[in-house]
Steps between C-alpha positions, in 0.01 A plus 500: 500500500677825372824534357676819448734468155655893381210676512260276456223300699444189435192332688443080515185428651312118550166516578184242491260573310163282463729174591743575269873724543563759358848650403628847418771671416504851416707840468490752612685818319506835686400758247300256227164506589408146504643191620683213265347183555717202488322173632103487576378106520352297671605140622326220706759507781707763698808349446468509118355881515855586721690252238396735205558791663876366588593384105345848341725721761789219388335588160570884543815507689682186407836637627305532867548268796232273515140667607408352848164576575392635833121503630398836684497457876170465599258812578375431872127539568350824567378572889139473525487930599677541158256249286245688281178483672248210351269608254155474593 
């Protein structure tokens, strides 16, 4: 997920990694050359990598609505005549 705040970026991304979630929070500044890191864990379940990501933003902004989190809509398959060829 992305949120635009002023001028910055600020990017929340869940993830699994190696049966575990990973959260992260960073932002982004236009102009400094790299990015602020807020929140990189990882948790056992989805719910608690989204729940960490939700109290740090509280965290951050405390005089911000609640966060509600919203999963990206899902990326549809590729056609088969736009799939990279097998590798032999």
């Amino acid at each position: 997920m992305v949120i635009f705040k002023d001028t910055c970026r600020f990017e929340l991304t869940v993830d699994e990694f190696y049966d575990e979630w990973l959260a992260r929070l960073q932002e982004v500044v236009p102009g400094r050359p790299c990015v602020t890191l807020h929140l990189l864990r990882t948790f056992g379940t989805r719910q608690a990598a989204v729940d960490a990501l939700i109290r740090k933003w509280h965290v951050l902004f405390p005089d911000d609505a609640a966060l509600v989190w919203q999963d990206p809509p899902p990326v549809p398959p590729l056609p088969q005549h736009l799939s990279p060829a097998p590798r032999p």
